[in-house]
C-alpha positions in Angstrom: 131.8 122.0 77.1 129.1 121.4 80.1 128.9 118.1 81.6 125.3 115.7 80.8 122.9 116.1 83.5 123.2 114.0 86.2 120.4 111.4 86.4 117.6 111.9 89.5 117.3 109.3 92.2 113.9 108.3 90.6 115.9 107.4 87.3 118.7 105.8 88.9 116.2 103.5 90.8 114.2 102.8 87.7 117.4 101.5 86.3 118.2 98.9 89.2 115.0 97.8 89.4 114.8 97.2 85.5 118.4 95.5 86.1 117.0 93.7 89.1 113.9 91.9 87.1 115.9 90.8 84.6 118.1 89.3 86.4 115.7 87.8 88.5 113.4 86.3 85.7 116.6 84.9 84.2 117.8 83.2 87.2 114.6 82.8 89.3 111.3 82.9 86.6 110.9 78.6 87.1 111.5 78.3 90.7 109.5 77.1 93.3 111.0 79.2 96.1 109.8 82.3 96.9 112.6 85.1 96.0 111.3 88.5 96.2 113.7 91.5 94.7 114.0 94.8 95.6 115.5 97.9 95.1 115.7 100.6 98.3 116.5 104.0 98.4 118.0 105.6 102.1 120.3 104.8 104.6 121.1 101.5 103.9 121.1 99.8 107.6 117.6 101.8 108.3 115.9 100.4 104.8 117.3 96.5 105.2 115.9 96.6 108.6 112.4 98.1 108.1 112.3 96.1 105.0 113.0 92.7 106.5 110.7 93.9 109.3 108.0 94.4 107.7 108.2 91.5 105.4 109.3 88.8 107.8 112.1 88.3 105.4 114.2 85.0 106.4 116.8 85.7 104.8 118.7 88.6 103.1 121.1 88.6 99.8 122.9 91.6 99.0 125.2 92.1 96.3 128.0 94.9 95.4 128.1 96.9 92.6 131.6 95.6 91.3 131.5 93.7 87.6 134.3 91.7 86.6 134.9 90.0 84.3 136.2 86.4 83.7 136.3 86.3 87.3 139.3 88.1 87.7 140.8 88.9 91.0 142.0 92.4 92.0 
């Protein structure tokens, strides 16, 4: 039994950035701010910074990977 291919970077980011809109439309589509999402690929610090640089970002949210449910504690 061989294992199912791994998916490529390209995928993977395709993914978040599908995840991303979504939940950006859901929880930003009416508002008058301006919220800007993004998905980067790299070494994380290097990416944030250039990023933020070259968009004169004012502030930065970042969020984890970990889904919990019911807001249960570990």
């Amino acid at each position: 039994m061989t294992a199912p291919p791994l998916p490529t970077v390209a995928e993977l980011k395709e993914a978040a950035s599908n995840h991303l809109d979504s939940f950006m439309s859901e929880n930003f589509g009416a508002s008058d701010n301006d919220v800007t999402g993004t998905v980067l690929v790299g070494r994380p610090a290097e990416e944030i910074v250039q990023y933020a640089t070259n968009h004169a970002a004012e502030m930065i949210v970042m969020s984890t990977h970990v889904h919990r449910k019911n807001n249960e504690r570990r």
